[in-house]
N, C-alpha and C positions, 0 to 999 in steps of 0.2 A: 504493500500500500504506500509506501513512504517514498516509494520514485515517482511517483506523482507529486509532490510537493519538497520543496527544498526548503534547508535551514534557515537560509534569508526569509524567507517569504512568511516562513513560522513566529520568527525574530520579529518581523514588522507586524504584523499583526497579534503578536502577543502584548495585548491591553486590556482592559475593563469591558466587560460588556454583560449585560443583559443575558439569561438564558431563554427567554419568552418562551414560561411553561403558560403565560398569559399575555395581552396586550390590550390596555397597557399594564403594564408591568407591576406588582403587589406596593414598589414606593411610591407609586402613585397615586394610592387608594388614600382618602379624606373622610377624618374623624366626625364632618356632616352628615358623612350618609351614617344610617344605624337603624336602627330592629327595626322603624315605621316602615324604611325604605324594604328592606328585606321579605317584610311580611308580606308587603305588595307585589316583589316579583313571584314570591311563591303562589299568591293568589290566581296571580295572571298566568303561572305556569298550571296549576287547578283546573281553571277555566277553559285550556285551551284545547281541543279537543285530537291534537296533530301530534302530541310530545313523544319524542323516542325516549327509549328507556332512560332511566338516570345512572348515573355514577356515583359510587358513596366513596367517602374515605373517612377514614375514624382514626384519630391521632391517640395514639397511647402516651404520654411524655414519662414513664418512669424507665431508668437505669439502674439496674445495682451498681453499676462502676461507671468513672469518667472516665472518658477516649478523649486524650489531648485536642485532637484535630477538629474534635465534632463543632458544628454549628447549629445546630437543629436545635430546635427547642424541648427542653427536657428537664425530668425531675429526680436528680442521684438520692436512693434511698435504699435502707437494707429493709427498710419497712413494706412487707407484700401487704400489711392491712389497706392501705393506704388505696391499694388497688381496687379495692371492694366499695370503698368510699364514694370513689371515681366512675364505678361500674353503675350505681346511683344516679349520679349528678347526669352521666350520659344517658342514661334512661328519661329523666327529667326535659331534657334539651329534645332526644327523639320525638317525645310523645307532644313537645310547644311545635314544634316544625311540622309534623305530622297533623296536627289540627287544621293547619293553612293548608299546607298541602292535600291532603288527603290519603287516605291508608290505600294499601294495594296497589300501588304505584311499580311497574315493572322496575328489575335493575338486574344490566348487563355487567355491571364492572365494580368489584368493590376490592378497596384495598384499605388494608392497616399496616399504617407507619407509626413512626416514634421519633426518639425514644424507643424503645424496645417492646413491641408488643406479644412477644415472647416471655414477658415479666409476668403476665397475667396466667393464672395459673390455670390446668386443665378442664375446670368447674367454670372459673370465671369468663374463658373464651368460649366454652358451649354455651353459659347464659346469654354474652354477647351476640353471640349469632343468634339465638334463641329468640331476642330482644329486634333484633333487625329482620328476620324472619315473620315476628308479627304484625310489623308492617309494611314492609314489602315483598313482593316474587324478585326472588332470583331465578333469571330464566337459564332454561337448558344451554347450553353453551356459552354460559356469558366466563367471561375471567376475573376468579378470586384467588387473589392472592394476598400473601402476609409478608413482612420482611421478618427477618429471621437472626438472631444471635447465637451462635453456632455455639458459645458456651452455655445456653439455657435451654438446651433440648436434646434430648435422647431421639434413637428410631422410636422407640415406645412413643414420644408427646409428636413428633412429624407425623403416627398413623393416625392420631386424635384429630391432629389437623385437616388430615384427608379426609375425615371420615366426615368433622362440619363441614365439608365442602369447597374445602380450599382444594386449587388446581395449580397452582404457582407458589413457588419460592423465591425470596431473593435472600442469600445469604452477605453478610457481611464481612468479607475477608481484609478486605485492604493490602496487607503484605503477608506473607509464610513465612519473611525473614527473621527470627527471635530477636535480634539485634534490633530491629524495626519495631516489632511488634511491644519490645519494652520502654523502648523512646517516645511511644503513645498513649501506654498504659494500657493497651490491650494483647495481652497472652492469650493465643491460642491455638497449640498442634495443628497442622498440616494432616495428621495421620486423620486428627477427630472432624475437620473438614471432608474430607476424602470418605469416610465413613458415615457420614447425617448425608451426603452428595447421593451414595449409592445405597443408601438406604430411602430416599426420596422417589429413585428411581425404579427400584422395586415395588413401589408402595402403586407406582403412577402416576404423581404428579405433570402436568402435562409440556411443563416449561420448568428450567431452575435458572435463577441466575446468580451471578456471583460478581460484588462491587468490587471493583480495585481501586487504589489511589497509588499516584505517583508523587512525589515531591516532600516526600513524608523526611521529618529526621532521622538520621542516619541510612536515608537509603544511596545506593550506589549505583551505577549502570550495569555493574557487574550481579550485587545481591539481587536485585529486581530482575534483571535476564534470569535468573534460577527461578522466580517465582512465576515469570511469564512460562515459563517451562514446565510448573507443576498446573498451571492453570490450564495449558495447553493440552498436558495427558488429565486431568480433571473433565475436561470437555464441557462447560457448561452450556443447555441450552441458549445462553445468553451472557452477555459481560457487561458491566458498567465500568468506563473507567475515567477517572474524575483526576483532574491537577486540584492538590492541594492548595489550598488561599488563606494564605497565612496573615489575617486580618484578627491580633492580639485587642486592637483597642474596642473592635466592633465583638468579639466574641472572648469572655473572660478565661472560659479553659486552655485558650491558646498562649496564653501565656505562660503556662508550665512548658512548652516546646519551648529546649532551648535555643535561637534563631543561629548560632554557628555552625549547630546541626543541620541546616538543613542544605540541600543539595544547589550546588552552585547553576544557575541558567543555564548555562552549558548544560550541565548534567541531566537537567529534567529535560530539556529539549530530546537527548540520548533516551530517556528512559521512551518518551512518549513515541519517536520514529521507533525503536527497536519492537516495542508491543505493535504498531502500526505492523511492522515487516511479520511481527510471531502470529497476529491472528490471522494474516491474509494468508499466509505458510498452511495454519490450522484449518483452512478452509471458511473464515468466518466472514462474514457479511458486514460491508461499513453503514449499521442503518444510517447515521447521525450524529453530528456532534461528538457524545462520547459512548456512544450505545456500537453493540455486535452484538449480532446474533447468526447460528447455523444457520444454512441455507433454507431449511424446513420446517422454521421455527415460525409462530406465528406474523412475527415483528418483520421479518424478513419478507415472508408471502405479502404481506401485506404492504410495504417499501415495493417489491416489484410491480404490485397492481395498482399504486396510485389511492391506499385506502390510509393509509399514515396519519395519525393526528397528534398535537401535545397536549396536555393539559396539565394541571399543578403537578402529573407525578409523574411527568417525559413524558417519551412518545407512548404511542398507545397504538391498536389495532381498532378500537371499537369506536364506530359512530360520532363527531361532534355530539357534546349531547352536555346535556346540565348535571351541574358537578355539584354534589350536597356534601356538606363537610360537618362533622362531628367533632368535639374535643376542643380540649384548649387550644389556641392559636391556629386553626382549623382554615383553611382556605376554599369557599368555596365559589362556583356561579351558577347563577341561575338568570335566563333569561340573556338581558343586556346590563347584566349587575354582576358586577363581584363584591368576593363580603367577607371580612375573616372574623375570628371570635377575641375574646379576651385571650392576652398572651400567658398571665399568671393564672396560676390556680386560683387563687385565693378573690378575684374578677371574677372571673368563671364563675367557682359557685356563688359568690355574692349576686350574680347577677340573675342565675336561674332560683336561689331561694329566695328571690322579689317577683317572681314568675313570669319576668324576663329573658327572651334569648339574648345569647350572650354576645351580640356583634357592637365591634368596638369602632371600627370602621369600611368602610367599602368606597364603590366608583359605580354610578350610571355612566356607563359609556354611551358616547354619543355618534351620529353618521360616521363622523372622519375615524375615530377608532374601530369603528365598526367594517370601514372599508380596508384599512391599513392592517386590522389583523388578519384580514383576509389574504392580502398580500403576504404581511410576518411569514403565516402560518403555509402559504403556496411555497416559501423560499424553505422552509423548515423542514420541511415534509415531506414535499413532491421535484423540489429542486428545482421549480420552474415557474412561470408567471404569464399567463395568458391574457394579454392585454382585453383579448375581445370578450373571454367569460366572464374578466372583473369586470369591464365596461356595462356590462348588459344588467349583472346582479345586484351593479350598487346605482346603474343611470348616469355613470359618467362617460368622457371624453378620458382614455389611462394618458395619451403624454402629455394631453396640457396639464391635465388634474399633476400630476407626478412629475412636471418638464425638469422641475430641479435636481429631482433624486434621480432620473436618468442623465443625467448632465456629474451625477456625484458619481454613478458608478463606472465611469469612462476610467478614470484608474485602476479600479479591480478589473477591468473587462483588459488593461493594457498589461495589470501583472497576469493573466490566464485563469484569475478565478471566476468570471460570467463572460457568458456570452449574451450579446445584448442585439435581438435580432429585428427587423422592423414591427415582428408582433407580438414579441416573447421577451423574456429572458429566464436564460437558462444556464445554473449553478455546472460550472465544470468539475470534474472529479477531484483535481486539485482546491477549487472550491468550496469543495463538501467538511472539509479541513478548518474552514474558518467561517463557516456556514452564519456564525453569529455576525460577524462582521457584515454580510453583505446585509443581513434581517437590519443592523443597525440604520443602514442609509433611510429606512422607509419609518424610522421611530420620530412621528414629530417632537414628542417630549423630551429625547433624547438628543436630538440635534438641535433644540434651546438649550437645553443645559450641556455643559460641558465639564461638571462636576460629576466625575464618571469611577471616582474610587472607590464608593459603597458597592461596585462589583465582583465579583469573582473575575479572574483574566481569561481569554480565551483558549489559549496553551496552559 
């Protein structure tokens, strides 16, 4: 994969940007909008008689242990009661949402993140489901998955898992190197990865994936090549792999990484082409960004056929569709609104025991967001931009509407990452590499501000 794009070209375009699991983007969203507003798109999604299935996600925020690197919101506790407490309060919040909405509401795609939703113990995940089951259908073939902490689960609690209905795994590896894995504060065997992996496999799970990060402390070109190597005979139906963003002021546990530790530009540049060269060797598929998957893997079938979508949790296979969010700090949309919750706990349940949902702020987006993420999400996805389908879907003229961001992307078109055609434009392979950069030229919000550090980098 990595003779398609060259160091230079990685070098320059490694800057800030946006991941647009949404547009516009979650810094966007204003402490204005709140429950009134919320309640109303729900209403109007009630009403509407055309709605394709929903999307759930239910954030779990507890960890037994801190991972130096993590940015996600979360709640480090040896306390499991704490879980049950929680398992409450999200009952509470399902059953206010569910009044606007309405019960019986199909749903093709549900995930729980964290934090660790693997902390929840084997009672508490069967009530969970138990809980979302009494008010919605989960339909035949939609995809449930869990993310997964490879030290909180046996083969024993992975067939618990199957058995609620989960069809997907994502485990959380990051690196196999012990030298790494203690620079982070997360210890965990390669053998007992290797082991929950084929014990998934067994079980039937129908996708696994497995998260890596690059740029971690004390990693090398050398230790990381071993680890691409174990991932490579691991085989996971899928990979995530993430450059670490080593942003101390904006997230406090990064501050235990010590910064001398960490691997010089050069280096992570090395780790990123070398994993580029192991999975295309492996036979793996460049969905996006930083996503692979086998050839016959959902993610992939769906990248070849033009069905690719993002939403708060990457790319996706299933439908554009309204995304319902549960839990603290929860992101969701619905309609032409996004909406997240309280980020603390202690918000949270204050706000449902006033018998208040718990939304702290969101965004009505308006025409031009509406037309632009159409755009975003054609570059993100599909790699390409048909002037005359946006024309027609949104009632405009695409190069006068857009004459300036066609005018901005004559540079990327002159280093090889678009081709810019009298009715198209179209992401070259080399461009699939910096995919966020070209999505950048079409962000109006983004191209007023130039206050671009509160991102993760591209590379």
């Amino acid at each position: 994969m990595s003779h398609v794009i060259d160091d230079d070209l990685l070098q320059r375009f490694d800057v800030p940007g946006p991941r647009y699991t949404s547009y516009p983007t979650a810094d966007r969203f204003v402490e204005a909008f709140g429950e009134a507003d919320y309640i109303q798109a729900l209403q109007q999604r009630r009403a509407g008689s055309m709605a394709l299935p929903l999307s759930l996600y239910v954030h779990i925020p507890f960890c037994d242990s801190l991972c130096y690197y993590c940015a996600c919101n979360k709640v480090i506790t040896k306390h499991h009661s704490k879980a049950a407490e929680y398992l409450r309060y999200l009952s509470h919040e399902l059953d206010l949402q569910v009044a606007h909405l309405g019960s019986g509401q199909s749903v093709s795609q549900l995930h729980l993140g964290g934090g660790t939703p693997t902390f929840l113990s084997d009672e508490e995940l069967a009530d969970l489901m138990a809980m979302i089951r009494r008010h919605f259908q989960l339909v035949p073939g939609g995809e449930y998955s869990v993310e997964v902490d490879p030290r909180t689960v046996t083969p024993q609690r992975l067939a618990h898992l199957y058995q609620l209905g989960f069809n997907r795994l994502s485990f959380g590896v990051q690196d196999f190197d012990p030298t790494v894995q203690k620079a982070v504060h997360r210890v965990q065997p390669a053998e007992q990865v290797f082991a929950l992996v084929q014990a998934a496999r067994n079980l039937g799970f129908e996708s696994i994936n497995v998260d890596l990060i690059y740029g971690l402390p004390q990693q090398t070109p050398e230790s990381f090549a071993h680890t691409l190597e174990q991932v490579s005979t691991l085989r996971p139906d899928r990979i995530a792999l993430y450059a670490y963003a080593h942003l101390p002021a904006r997230f406090k546990p990064q501050r235990r990484i010590v910064t001398a530790e960490l691997p010089a530009a050069a280096d992570k540049l090395s780790m990123l082409t070398q994993a580029l060269d192991r999975f295309d060797d492996a036979g793996y598929v460049y969905v996006g960004m930083d996503h692979f998957a086998l050839p016959n893997d959902a993610l992939a079938v769906a990248k070849r056929q033009g069905r690719l979508h993002r939403n708060f949790q990457g790319y996706s296979t299933q439908p554009d569709c309204d995304l319902l969010a549960l839990g603290v700090s929860a992101i969701g949309r619905v309609g032409a609104t996004y909406s997240q919750n309280a980020k603390t706990l202690e918000e949270y349940y204050d706000a449902l025991d006033q018998g208040r949902l718990p939304i702290v702020r969101g965004l009505a987006i308006n025409r031009d967001d509406v037309l632009r993420r159409s755009v975003i999400m054609a570059i993100m996805c599909q790699g390409e931009v048909d002037f005359e389908s946006i024309g027609l879907a949104h009632l405009i003229d695409f190069k006068s509407y857009f004459a300036r961001e066609l005018e901005q992307l004559q540079p990327l078109q002159e280093w090889g990452l678009v081709r810019c055609h009298p009715d198209s434009i179209k992401v070259t392979a080399s461009g699939w590499y910096v995919v966020r950069a070209i999505a950048m030229v079409f962000d109006r919000y983004l191209q007023a501000d130039h206050d671009r550090a509160r991102f993760s980098r591209i590379i």
